[in-house]
C-alpha positions as CSV (number, residue, x, y, z in Angstrom):
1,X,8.8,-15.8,-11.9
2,X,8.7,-16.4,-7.9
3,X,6.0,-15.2,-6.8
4,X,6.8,-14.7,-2.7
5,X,4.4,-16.1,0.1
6,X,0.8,-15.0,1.1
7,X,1.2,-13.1,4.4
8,X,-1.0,-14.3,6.3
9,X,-0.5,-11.9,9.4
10,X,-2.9,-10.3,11.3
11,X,-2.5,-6.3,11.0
12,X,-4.2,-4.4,13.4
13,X,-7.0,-6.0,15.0
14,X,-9.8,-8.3,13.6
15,X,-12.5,-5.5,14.4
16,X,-10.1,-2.5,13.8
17,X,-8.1,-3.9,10.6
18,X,-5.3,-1.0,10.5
19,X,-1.9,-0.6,11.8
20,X,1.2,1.1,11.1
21,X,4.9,-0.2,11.3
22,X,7.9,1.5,10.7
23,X,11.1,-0.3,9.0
24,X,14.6,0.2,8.4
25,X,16.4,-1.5,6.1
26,X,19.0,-2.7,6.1
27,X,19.0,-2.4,10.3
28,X,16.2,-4.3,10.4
29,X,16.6,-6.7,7.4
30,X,18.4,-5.9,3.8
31,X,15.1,-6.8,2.3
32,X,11.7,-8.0,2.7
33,X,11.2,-10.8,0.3
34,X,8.3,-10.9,-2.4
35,X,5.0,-11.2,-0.6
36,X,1.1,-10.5,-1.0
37,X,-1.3,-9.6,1.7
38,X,-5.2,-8.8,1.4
39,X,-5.0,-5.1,3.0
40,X,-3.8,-2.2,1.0
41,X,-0.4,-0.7,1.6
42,X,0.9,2.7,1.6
43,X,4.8,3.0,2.3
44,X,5.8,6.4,3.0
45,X,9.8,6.8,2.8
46,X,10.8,9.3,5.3
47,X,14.8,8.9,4.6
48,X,17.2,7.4,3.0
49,X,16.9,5.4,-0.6
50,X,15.9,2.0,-1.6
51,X,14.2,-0.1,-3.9
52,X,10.6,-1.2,-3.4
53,X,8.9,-3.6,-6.6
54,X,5.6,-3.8,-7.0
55,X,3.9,-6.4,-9.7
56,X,7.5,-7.0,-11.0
57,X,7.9,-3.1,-11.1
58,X,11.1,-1.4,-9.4
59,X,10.9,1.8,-8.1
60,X,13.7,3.3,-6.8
61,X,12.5,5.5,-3.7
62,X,13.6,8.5,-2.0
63,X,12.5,10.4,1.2
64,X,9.3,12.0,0.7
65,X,7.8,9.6,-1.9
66,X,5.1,7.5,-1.3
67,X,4.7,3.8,-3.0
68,X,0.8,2.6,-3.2
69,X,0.1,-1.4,-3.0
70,X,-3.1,-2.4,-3.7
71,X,-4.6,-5.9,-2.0
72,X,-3.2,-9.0,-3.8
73,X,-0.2,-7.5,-5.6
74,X,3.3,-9.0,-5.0
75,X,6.1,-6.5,-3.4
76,X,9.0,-6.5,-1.9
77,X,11.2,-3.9,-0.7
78,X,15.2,-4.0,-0.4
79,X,18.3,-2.1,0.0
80,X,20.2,-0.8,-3.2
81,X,23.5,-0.3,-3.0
82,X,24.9,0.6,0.5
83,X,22.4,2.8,1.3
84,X,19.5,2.8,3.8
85,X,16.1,3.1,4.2
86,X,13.6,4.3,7.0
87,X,10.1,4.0,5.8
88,X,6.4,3.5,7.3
89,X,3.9,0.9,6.1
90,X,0.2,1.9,7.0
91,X,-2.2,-1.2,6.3
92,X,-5.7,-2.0,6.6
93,X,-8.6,-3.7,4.4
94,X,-11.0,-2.2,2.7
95,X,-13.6,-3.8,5.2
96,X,-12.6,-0.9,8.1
97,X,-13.9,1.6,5.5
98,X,-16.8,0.0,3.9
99,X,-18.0,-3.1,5.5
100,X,-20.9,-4.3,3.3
101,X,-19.0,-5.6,-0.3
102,X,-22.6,-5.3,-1.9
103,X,-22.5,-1.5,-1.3
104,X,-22.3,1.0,-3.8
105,X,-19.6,2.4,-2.3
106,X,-17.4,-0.3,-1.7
107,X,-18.2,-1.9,-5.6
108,X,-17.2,1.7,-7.4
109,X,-14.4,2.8,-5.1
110,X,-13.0,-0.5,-3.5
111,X,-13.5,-3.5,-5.7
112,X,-11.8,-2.0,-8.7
113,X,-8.6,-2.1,-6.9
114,X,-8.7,-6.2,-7.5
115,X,-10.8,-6.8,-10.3
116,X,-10.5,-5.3,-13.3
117,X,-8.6,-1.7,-12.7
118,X,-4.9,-0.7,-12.3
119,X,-3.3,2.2,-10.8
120,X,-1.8,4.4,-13.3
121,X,1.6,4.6,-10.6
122,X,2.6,2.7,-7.7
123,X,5.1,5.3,-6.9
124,X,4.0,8.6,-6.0
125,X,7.9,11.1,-5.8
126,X,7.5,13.6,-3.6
127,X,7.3,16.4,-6.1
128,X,4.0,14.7,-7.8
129,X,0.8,16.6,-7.2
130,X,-1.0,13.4,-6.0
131,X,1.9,13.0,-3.4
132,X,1.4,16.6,-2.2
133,X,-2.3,16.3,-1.7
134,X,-2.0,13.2,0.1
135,X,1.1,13.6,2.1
136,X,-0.9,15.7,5.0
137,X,-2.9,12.5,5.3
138,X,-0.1,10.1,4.9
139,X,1.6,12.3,8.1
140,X,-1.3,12.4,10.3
141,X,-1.3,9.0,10.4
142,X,2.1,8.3,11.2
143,X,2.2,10.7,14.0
144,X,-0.7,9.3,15.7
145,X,0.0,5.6,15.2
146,X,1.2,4.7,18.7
147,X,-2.0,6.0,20.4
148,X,-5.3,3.7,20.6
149,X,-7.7,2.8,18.0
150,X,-10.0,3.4,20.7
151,X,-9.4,7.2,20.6
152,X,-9.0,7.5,17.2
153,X,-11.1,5.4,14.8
154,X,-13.0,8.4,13.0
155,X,-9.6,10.4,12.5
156,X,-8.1,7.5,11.3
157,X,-11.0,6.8,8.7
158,X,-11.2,10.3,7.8
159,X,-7.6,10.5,6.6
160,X,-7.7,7.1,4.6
161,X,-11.0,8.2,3.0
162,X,-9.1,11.4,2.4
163,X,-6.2,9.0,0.6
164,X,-8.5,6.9,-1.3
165,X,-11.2,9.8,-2.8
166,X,-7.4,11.3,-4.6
167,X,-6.0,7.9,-5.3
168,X,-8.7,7.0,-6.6
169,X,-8.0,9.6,-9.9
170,X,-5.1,6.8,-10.9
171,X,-7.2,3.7,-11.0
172,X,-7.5,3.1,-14.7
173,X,-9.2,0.1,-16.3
174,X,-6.8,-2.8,-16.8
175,X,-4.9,-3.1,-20.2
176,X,-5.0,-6.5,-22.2
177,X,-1.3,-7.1,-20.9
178,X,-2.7,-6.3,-17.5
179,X,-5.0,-8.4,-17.2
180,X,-2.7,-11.2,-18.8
181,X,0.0,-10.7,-15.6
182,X,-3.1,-10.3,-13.0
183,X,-4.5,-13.6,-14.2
184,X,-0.7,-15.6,-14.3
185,X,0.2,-14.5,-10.6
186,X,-3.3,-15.1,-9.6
187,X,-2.8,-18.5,-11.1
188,X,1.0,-18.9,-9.0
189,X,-0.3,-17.2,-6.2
190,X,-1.8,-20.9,-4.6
């Protein structure tokens, strides 16, 4: 199993950690290699088709659906076939929501997401109920990612709280076999 590198990037800014790209694959690359990163990830897929994994999982994605990544899990997104992709990427840590880890809040609703929970789906089609209540959110976001934080760091909260109260319905605790391939890519991860 290849595990992919720890991405190390900054995304956003050290007091703001948020940020949204966009990518196109395969104008920009024909893939973006395994990789792990500490924030959580939502791609939204606005056209086109492609394949994005997530903990060894392929999902073949369409406009309209949305693929959750929690922090820590390995991903990578490519092109299938001869088809392309245009998709967003919104990331940011847990930290920008709830900055004290010894919280209530932040140990029910955020420290599940890398200790001992799963999400029931990474991939959320656009026909899904979860998709449809979370897609307003999702699209908020993207059309107001090229103004600054400055201006907008209680919309911006407001609409990944939104996010994270419905995701939140998925997590489910981890299965023996879950735990098992947590434990062997946190173990390759170094």
């Amino acid at each position: 199993m290849s595990i992919g590198t720890h991405e190390t990037k900054i995304h956003g800014r050290l007091d703001f950690p948020y940020i949204v790209y966009t990518g196109k694959i395969p104008e920009f690359l024909h893939n973006y290699p395994l990789h792990w990163h500490e924030e959580f990830e939502i791609i939204y897929i606005e056209q086109g088709s492609g394949c994005i994994s997530v903990q060894s999982r392929p999902y073949i994605c369409t406009a309209g659906d949305i693929v959750l990544i929690p922090p820590q899990s390995v991903h990578d997104i490519r092109q299938t076939e001869n088809k392309s992709m245009r998709y967003f990427n919104i990331l940011f840590k847990f930290s920008l929501l709830e900055e004290n880890e010894n919280s209530v809040c932040y140990k029910k609703y955020f420290q599940p997401y890398t200790d001992d929970s799963q999400l029931l789906s990474f991939h959320l089609p656009k026909d899904s109920e979860i998709n449809r209540k979370i897609s307003p959110h999702i699209q908020e976001l993207i059309a107001h990612r090229k103004e600054k934080y400055t201006t907008n760091e209680l919309m911006i909260k407001s609409h990944l709280y939104a996010v994270l109260f419905e995701i939140n319905s998925l997590l489910i605790p981890m299965t023996t076999q879950g735990k098992s391939m947590h434990s062997s890519i946190a173990r390759l991860k170094p």
